[in-house]
C-alpha positions in Angstrom: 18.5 -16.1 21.2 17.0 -18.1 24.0 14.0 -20.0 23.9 11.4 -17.8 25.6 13.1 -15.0 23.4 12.3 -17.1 20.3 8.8 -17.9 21.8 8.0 -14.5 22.3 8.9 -13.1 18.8 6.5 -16.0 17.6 3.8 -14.7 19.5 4.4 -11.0 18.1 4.0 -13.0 14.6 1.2 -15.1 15.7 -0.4 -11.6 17.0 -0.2 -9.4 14.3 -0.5 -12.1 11.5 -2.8 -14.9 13.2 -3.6 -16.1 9.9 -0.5 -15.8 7.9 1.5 -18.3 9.4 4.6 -17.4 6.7 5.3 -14.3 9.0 6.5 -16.5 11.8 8.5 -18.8 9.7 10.4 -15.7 7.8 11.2 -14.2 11.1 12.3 -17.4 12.6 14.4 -18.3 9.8 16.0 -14.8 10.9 16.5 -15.8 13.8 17.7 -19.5 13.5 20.0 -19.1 10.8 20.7 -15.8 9.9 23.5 -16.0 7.8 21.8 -18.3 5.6 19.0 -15.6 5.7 21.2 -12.8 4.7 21.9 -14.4 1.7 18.9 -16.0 0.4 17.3 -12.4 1.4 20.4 -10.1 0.0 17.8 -8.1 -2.2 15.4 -7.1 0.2 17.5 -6.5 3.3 20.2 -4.5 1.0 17.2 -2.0 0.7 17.7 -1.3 4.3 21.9 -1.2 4.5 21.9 -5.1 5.6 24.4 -7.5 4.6 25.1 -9.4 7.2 23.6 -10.7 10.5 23.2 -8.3 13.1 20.5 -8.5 16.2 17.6 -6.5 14.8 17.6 -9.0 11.7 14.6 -11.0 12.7 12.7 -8.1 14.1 13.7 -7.2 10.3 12.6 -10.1 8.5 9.2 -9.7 11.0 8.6 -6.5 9.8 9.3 -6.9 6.3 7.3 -9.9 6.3 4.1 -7.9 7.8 5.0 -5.7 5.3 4.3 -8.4 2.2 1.1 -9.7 3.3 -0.3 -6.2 3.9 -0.1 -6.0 7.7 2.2 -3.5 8.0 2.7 0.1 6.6 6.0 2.0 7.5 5.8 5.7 6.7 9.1 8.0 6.8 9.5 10.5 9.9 8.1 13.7 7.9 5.1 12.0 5.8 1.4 13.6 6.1 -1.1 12.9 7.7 -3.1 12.0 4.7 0.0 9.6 3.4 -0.2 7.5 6.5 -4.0 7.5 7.1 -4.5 6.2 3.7 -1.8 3.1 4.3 -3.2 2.6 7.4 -6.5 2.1 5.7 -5.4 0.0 3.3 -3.9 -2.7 5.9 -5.8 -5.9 6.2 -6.3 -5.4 10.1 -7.9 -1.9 9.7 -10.9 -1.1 11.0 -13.5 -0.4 7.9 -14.9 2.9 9.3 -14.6 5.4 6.5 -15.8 8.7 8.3 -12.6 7.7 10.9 -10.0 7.6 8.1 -11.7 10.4 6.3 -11.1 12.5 9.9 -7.8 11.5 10.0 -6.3 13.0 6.7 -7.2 16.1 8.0 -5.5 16.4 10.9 -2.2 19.0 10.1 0.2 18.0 12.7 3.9 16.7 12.9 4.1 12.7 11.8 4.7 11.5 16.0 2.3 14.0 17.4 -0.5 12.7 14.6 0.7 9.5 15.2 -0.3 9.5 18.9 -3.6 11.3 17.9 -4.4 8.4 15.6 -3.8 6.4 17.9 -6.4 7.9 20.3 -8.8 7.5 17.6 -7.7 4.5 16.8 -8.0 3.0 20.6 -11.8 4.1 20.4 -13.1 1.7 17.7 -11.3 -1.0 19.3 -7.4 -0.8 17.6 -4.5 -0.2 18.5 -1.8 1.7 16.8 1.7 0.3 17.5 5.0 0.9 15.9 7.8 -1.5 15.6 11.0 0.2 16.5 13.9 -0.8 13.7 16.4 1.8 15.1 15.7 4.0 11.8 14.0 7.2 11.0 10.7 5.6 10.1 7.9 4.0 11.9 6.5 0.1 10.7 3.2 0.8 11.9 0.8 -2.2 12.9 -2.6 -2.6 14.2 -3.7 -4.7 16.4 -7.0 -5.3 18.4 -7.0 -2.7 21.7 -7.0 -5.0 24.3 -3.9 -7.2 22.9 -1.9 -3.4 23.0 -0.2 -4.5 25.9 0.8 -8.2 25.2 2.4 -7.2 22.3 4.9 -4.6 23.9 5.7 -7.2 26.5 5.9 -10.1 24.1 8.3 -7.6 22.1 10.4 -6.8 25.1 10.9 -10.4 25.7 12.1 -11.2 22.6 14.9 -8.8 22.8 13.0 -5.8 20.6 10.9 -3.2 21.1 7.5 -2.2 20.2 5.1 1.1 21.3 0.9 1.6 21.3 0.7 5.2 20.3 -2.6 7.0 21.9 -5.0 5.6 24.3 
């Protein structure tokens, strides 16, 4: 990976976990030496089919990393709407408002189509609803302050990956 490709995925880190400095360094060490990573990380990343180096693996170890300081929620392609409301609530960047939350385990509609409508919601108290694409059939979901929604796409772009704001 090139340098502005490494700089951008630590500003995707340094954007969704500005005060956990650990994601950066897991993803990096992804990224600078991944067959070291692979096996000091065999456990984890055989939960997802990894075991060796491949180019999603620090866009792996970033979302696994959001994942163990409670920045991240992936939910599976089929999960309700109260299953993903309630991880989303339970993130460290979510907003606290309860009535919002509440409103949005009620909503009976397909996981992508609530999804985007969560994200509409979302983008009017000031978050954004992103989703970091690993190439599976599930959706790492972050939030992130509205008004960063689009830094973080293009910051994912240039770092080789790819991430999406749902709603608006």
């Amino acid at each position: 990976m090139t340098a502005p490709a490494r700089d951008a995925l630590l500003a995707v880190a340094a954007l969704l976990a500005p005060d956990v400095p650990q994601v950066a360094e897991h993803a990096v060490a992804a990224l600078d030496d991944p067959g070291a990573f692979v096996l000091a990380h065999a456990e984890r990343l055989e939960e997802r089919g990894i075991d060796e180096p491949f180019p999603l693996l620090a866009w792996i170890a970033l979302v696994n990393a959001l994942d163990d300081h409670g920045l991240l929620a992936e939910v599976d392609w089929k999960e309700s709407a109260g299953e993903i409301s309630g991880l989303l609530r339970a993130l460290r960047s979510a907003p606290p408002a309860d009535e919002l939350w509440t409103a949005l385990a009620r909503i009976e509609l397909p996981t992508y189509e609530f999804l985007e409508a969560a994200g509409n919601r979302l983008h009017s108290t000031g978050t954004a609803l992103a989703v970091l694409d690993i190439e599976s059939d599930c959706y790492p979901l972050v939030l992130l302050p509205a008004a960063r929604g689009d830094e973080l796409t293009a910051f994912a772009a240039a770092a080789g990956f790819t991430a999406e704001v749902l709603g608006r």
